[in-house]
SETOR-439345 format. One line per 8 residues: number of its first residue (from 1); for each residue x, y, z of C-alpha. Coordinates in nm, 3 decimals, decimal comma. Example, Ala and Ser with C-alpha at 12.3 -4.5 7.8 and 13.67 -1.06 7.14 Angstrom:
SETOR-439345
1 = 1,230:-0,450:0,780; 1,367:-0,106:0,714
//
This chain:
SETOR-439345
1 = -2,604:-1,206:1,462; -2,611:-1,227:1,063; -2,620:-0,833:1,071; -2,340:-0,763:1,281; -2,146:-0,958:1,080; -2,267:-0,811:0,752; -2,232:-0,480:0,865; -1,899:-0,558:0,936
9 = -1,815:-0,675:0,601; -1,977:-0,393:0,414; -1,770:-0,112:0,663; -1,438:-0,338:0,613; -1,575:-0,294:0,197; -1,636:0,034:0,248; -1,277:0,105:0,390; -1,074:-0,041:0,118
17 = -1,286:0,150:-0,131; -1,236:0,465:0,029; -0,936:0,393:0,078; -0,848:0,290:-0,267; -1,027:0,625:-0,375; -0,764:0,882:-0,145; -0,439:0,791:-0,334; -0,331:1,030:-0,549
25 = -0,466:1,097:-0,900; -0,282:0,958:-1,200; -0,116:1,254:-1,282; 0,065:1,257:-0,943; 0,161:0,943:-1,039; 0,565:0,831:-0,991; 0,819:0,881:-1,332; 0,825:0,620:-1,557
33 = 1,052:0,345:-1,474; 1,192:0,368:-1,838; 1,284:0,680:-1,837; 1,518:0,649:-1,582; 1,920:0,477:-1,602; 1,930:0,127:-1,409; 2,109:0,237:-1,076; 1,770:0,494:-1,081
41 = 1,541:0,233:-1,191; 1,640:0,008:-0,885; 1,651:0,292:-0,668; 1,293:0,373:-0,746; 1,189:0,037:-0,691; 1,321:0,000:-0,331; 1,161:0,368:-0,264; 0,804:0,189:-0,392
49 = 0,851:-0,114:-0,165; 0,903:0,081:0,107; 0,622:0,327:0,058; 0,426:-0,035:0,006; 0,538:-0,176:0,343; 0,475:0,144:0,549; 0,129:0,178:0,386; 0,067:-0,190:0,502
57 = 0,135:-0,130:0,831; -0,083:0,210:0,836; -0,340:-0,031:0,719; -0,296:-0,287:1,000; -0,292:-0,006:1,249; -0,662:0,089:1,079; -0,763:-0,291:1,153; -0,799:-0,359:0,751
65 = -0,780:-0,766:0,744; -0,873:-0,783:1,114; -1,049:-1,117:1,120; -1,466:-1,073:1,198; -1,563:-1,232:1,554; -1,832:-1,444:1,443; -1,820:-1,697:1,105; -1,391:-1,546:1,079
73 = -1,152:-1,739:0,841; -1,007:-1,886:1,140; -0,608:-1,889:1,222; -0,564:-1,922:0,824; -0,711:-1,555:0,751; -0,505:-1,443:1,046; -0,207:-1,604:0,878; -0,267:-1,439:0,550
81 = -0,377:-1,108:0,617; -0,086:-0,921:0,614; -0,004:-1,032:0,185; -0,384:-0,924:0,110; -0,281:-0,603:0,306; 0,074:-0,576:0,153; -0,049:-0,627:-0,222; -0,360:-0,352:-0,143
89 = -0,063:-0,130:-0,060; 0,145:-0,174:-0,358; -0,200:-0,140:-0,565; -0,212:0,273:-0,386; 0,180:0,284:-0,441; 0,091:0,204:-0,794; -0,218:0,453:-0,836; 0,005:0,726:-0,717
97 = 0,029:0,669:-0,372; 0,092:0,906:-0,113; 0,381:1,043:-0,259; 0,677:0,899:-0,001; 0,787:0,700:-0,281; 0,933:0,968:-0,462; 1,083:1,149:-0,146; 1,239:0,830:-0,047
105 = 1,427:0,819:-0,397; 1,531:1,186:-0,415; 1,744:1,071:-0,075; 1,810:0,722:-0,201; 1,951:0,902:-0,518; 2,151:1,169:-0,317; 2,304:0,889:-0,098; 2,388:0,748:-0,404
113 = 2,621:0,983:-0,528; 2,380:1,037:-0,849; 2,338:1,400:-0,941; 1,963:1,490:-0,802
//
């Protein structure tokens, strides 16, 4: 019984490291926020939030934060799954994410009216 449930928790580990480890390098990384005007700096900001909130819900649809069936948090780690899940996102966004960000405020920015 003990191993199950350790097993579990080393593969749920093992899953946020990895995938921690697939965002983009550093150098992919998004512009800097102040190098851009303030109607851009907002813009990018809503583009990162979303990228954050899509790759939350690509992590629920892994199962990351899916409570164990044996010695579980109960209905609280249920509860509060989804803002561990929602902050591990904004830490990949952060890192570089997957790059939707960016893409997301090159159409935000043309909606806009601001020259591309």
């Amino acid at each position: 019984m003990f191993t199950a449930v350790g097993q579990d928790a080393r593969n749920t580990v093992q899953f946020e490291r990895f995938a921690m480890s697939t965002v983009l390098p550093q150098s992919a990384a998004l512009p800097q926020h102040n190098a851009l005007p303030s109607q851009e700096v907002a813009l990018m900001k809503a583009a990162r939030e979303l990228e954050a909130n899509f790759l939350a819900e690509m992590l629920k649809s892994a199962g990351l934060g899916e409570t164990p069936e044996a010695f579980g948090g109960g209905a609280g780690e249920d509860q509060f799954a989804s803002f561990l899940r929602l902050e591990q996102a904004r830490a990949m966004v952060d890192a570089g994410g997957i790059g939707l960000a960016q893409s997301l405020f090159e159409a935000l920015k043309e909606r806009s009216g601001a020259p591309v």
